[in-house]
N, C-alpha and C positions, 0 to 999 in steps of 0.2 A: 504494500500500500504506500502510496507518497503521501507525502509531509498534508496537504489539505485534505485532503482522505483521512485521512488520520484528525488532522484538528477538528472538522465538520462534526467525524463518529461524537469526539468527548464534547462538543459545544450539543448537541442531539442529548448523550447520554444525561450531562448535566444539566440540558432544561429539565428532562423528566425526571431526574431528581429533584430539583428544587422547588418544581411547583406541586410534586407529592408531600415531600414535607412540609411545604409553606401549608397546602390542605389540612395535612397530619396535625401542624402544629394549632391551625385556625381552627379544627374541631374540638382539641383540648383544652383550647381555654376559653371558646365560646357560651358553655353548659347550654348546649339547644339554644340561643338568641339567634333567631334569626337576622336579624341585622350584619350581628358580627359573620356569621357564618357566608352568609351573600357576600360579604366583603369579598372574605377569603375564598370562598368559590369563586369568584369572578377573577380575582387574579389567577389563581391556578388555570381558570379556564383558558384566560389569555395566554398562560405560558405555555398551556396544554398546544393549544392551537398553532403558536408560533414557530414552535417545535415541530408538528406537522404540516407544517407548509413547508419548513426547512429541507426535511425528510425526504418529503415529494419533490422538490426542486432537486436536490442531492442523487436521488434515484434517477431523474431522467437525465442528470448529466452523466452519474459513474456505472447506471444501470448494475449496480449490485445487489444479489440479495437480503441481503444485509438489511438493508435501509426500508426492504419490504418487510421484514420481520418486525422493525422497530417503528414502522407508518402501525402493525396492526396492535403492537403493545402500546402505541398512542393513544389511540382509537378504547381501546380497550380501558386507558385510565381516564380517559372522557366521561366513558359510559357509568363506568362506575362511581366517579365524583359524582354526577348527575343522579343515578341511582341512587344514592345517599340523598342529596338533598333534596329528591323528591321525595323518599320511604320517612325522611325524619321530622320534613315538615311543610307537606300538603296532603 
């Protein structure tokens, strides 16, 4: 892999790290407010997302599958942030 191949992956890896713990962290100290919890949903959302545009753009230029696997673990922590704040409060 070259050197941008390479920096893309860990700039990819560490959105979706940070906007799961930014989540992680806005559900433990929100206790159910949903205010606070929207907060914190909506940035995650955003990180979520900005990550998978990244993903997608990445894919059609290095066409690896790599970047396919890590568009559906995107995907995948969308649904489930979303899942949560629909089951915990509507």
């Amino acid at each position: 892999m070259d050197q941008q191949l390479k920096r893309r992956l860990v700039v990819t890896l560490g959105g979706l790290l940070m906007s799961t713990l930014l989540f992680m962290f806005g559900i433990t100290i929100s206790h159910n407010n949903i205010i606070v919890d929207s907060i914190y949903y909506g940035i995650s959302l955003l990180l979520l997302i900005t990550t998978l545009l990244s993903c997608i753009k990445t894919y059609k230029q290095y066409k690896k599958i790599l970047f396919v696997f890590l568009i559906i673990v995107d995907i995948a922590f969308i649904l489930l942030t979303s899942i949560y704040m629909i089951n915990n409060h509507f």
